[in-house]
Legacy VTK file of the C-alpha trace (Angstrom):
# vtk DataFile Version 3.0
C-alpha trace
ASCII
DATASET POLYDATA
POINTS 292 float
0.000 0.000 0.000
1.067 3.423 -0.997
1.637 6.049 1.815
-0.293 9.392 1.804
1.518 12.285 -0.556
1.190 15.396 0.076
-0.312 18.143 -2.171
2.612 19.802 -4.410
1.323 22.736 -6.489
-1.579 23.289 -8.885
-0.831 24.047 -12.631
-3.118 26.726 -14.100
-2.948 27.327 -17.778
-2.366 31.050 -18.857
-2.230 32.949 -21.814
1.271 34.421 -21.069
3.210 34.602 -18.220
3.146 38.703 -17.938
-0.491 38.716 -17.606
-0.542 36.090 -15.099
2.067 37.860 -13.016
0.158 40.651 -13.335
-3.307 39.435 -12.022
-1.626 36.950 -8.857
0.705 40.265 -8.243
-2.960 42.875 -7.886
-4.185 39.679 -5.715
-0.983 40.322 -3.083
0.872 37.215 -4.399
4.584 37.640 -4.344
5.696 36.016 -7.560
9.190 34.601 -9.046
10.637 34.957 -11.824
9.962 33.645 -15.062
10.848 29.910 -16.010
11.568 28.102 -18.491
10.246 24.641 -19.151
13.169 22.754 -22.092
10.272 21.315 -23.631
8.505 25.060 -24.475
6.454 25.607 -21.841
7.292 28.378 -18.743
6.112 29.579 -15.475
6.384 32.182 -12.944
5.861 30.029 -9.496
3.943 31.354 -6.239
5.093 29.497 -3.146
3.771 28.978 0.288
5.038 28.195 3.729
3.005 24.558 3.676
4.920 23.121 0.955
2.302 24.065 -2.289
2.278 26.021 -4.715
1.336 27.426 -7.528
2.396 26.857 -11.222
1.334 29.309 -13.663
1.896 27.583 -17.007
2.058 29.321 -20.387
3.919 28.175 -23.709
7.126 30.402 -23.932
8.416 28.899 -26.929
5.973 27.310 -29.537
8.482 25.773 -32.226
9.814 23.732 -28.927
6.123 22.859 -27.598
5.451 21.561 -30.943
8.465 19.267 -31.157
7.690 18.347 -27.393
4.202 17.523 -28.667
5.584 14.586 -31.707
7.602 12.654 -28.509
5.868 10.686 -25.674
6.346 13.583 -23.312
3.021 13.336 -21.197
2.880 16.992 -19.561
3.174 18.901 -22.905
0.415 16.374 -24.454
-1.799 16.643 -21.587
-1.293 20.454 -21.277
-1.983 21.140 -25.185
-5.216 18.574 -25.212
-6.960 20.930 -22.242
-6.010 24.077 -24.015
-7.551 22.901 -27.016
-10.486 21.801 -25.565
-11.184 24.528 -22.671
-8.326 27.325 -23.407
-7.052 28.297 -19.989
-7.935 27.240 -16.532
-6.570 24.708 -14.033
-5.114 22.135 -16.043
-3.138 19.342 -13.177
-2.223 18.800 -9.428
0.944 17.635 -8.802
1.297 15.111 -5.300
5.019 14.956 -3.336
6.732 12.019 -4.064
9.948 10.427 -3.027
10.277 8.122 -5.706
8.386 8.819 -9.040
9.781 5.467 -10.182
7.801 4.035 -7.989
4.977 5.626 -8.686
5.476 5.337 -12.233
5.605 1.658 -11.641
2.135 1.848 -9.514
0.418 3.898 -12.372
1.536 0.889 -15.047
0.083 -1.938 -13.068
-3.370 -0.023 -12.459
-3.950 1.267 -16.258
-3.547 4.533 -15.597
-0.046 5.759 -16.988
0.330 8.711 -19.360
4.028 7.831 -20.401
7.035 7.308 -19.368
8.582 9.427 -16.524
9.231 12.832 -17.622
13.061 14.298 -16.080
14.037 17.117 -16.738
16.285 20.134 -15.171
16.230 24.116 -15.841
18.331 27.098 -14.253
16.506 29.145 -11.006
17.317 32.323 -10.006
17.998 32.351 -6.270
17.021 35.805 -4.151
20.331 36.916 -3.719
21.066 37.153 -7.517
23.169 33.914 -8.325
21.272 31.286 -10.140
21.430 27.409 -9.428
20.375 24.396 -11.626
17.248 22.470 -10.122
15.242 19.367 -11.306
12.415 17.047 -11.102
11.226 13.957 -11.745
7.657 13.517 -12.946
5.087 10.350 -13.123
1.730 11.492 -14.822
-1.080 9.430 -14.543
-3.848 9.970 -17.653
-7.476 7.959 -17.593
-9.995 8.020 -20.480
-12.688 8.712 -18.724
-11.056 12.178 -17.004
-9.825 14.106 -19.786
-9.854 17.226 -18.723
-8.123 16.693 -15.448
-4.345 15.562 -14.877
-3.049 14.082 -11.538
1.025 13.947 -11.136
3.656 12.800 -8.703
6.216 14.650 -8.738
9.905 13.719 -6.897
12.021 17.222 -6.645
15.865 17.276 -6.781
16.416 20.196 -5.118
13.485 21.539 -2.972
15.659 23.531 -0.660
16.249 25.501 -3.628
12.608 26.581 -4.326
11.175 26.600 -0.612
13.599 29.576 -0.009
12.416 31.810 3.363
12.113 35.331 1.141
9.835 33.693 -1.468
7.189 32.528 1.079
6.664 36.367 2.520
2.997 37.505 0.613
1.347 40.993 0.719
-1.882 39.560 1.266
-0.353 37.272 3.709
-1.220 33.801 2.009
0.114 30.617 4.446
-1.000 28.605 1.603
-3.303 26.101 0.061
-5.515 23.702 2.439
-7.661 22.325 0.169
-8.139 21.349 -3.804
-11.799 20.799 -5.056
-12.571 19.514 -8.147
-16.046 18.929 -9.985
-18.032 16.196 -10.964
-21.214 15.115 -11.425
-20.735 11.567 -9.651
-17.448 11.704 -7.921
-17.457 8.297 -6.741
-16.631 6.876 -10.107
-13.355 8.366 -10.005
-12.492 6.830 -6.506
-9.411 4.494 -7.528
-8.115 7.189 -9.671
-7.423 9.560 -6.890
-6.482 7.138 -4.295
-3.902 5.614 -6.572
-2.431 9.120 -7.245
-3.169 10.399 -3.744
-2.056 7.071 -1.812
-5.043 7.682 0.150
-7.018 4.587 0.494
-9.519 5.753 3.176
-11.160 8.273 1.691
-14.252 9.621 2.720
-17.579 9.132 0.874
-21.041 11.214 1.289
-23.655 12.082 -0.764
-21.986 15.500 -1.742
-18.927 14.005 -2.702
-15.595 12.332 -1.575
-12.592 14.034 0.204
-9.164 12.799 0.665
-7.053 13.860 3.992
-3.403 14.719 2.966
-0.661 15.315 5.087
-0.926 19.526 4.089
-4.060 19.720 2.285
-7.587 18.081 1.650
-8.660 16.914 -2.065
-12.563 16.821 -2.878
-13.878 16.071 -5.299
-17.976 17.142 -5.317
-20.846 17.312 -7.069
-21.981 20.394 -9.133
-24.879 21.410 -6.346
-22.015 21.070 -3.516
-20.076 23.225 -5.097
-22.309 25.815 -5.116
-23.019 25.589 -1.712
-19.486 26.168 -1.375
-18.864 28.652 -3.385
-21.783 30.447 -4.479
-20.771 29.696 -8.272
-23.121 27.751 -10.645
-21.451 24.686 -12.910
-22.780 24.744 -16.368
-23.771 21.558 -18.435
-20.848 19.576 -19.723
-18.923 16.356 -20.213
-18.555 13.410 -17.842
-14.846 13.958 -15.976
-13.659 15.727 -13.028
-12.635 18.933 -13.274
-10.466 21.463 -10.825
-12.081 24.069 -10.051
-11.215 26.134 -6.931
-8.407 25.838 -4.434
-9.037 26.626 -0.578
-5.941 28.920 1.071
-5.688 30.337 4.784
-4.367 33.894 5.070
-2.879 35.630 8.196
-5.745 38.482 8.039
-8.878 38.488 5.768
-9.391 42.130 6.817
-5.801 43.169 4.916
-6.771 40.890 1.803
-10.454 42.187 1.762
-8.470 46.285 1.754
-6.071 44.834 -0.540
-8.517 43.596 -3.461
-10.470 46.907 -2.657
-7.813 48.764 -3.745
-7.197 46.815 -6.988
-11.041 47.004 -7.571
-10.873 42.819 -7.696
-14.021 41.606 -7.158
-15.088 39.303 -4.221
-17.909 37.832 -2.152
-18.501 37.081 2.015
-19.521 33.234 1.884
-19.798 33.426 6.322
-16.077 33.533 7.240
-15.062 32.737 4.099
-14.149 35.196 1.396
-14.259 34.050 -2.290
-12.844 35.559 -5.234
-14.205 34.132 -8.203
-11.788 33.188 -11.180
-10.794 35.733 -13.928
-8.028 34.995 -16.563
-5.119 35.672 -17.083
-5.565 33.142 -13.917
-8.913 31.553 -14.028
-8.930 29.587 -10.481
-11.532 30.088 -8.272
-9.943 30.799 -4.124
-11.287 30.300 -1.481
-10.146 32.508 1.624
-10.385 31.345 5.300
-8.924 33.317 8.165
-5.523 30.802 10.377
LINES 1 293
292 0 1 2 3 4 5 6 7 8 9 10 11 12 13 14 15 16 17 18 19 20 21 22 23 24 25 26 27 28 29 30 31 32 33 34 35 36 37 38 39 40 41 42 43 44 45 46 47 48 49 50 51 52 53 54 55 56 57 58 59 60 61 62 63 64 65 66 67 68 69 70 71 72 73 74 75 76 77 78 79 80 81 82 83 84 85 86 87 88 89 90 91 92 93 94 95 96 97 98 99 100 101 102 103 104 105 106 107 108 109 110 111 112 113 114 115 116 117 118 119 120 121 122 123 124 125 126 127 128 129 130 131 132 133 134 135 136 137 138 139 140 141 142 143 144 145 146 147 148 149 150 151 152 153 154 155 156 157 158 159 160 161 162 163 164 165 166 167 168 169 170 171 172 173 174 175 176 177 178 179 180 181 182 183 184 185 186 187 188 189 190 191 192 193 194 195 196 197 198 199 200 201 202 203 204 205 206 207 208 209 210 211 212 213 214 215 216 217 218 219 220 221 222 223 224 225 226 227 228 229 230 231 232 233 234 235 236 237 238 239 240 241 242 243 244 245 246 247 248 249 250 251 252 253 254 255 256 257 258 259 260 261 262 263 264 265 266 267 268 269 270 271 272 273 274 275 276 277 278 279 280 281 282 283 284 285 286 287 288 289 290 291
């Protein structure tokens, strides 16, 4: 039996980087620099004190995305069929892993492999100027029946790099992300898809939905009518599939990130104690703030 991962970051597909950083930088999100993916694709990161992330993905070079695209290489495949289909949005969630071999080898014997592990290294600027090589490891998991949702595990080579104390310091005083929710309109049919990815093998069932308990964050995946219940925001008709659709984050103060959006004229709602900002490209992800 697998153990538990952890919740890594959550890709969100953009139209370019600068409007991305713009829009997470009005929300109070301190943002890195720009990325870049050898395979085309880039991103400018957001990172938080629990260990997640964010992963603002955009294609940066599109003569190397459409090499990447005639090779086996599962994230650029993946990334380019949910662009085509939906344009932007939140595309994948990636899980901690210590070996992606291993869960490469997991995803094989249950049906539900994309491809062969993806490796690959670029360069990071650190925060005092110099610049270091980092790396990562990545097992992607693909199933028919959810195409417009990808789950990865994903084995970093040099974490200590990215989790750096200066990049985890937020104007709107994000801690980070507690909880991923995804959409669907019987989430129990995808049960041994997440708990193969997740690890989690006691997941919770109800009527609303299922939710998975990971060591930093909670995964749920609900019905259309609980998420509005949630959220306040009505799913339209469509396909059979999960779908990601918001992410829950705790903040130091909701008072500075309710003055904050104010002042950028970003609109929000008061769900009880919650706050919700509803999503808007460049970086169309629905939060969720709570108050710890």
């Amino acid at each position: 039996m697998l153990s538990k991962n952890a919740l890594d970051h959550v890709v969100v597909g953009v139209p370019d980087l600068v409007a991305a950083r713009m829009r997470l930088s009005a929300l109070g999100f301190q943002v890195q620099p720009d990325a870049h993916h050898p395979f085309g694709t880039g991103n400018c990161n957001v990172f938080f004190e629990n260990g997640t992330y964010f992963e603002p993905l955009g294609v940066t070079d599109r003569d190397a995305e459409l090499a990447a695209l005639k090779t086996t290489n599962p994230f650029v495949r993946r990334y380019d069929a949910y662009r085509f289909r939906h344009g932007y949005g939140p595309i994948m969630a990636a899980f901690t892993a210590d070996s992606a071999k291993r869960m490469q080898e997991s995803f094989e014997a249950e049906g539900i492999s994309a491809g062969d592990i993806l490796s690959f290294t670029r360069k990071q600027a650190m925060p005092d100027g110099s610049e270091t090589t980092i790396g990562v490891h990545l097992a992607v998991s693909a199933s028919e029946l959810a195409p417009d949702i990808t789950l990865f595990a994903c084995e970093h080579l040099s974490r200590d790099a990215l989790w750096q104390a200066e990049r985890l310091v937020h104007p709107n005083g994000a801690r980070g992300i507690t909880r991923l929710i995804a959409v669907e309109s019987n989430p129990s049919d995808f049960q041994y898809l997440f708990q193969v990815v997740t690890g989690d093998r006691d997941l919770r069932t109800t009527s609303f939905g299922m939710e998975m308990d990971l060591p930093n964050a909670l995964i749920n995946v609900v019905t259309p009518t609980a998420y509005h219940a949630m959220t306040g925001e009505e799913i339209g008709p469509r396909g059979r599939g999960p779908r990601i659709e918001a992410v829950e984050m705790t903040f130091v103060d909701l008072d500075v990130l309710r003055s904050l959006l104010a002042e950028q004229k970003i609109a929000f709602s008061d769900r009880g104690k919650d706050l919700v900002i509803p999503p808007e490209e460049p970086f169309a992800l629905t939060l969720i703030a709570l108050e710890g």
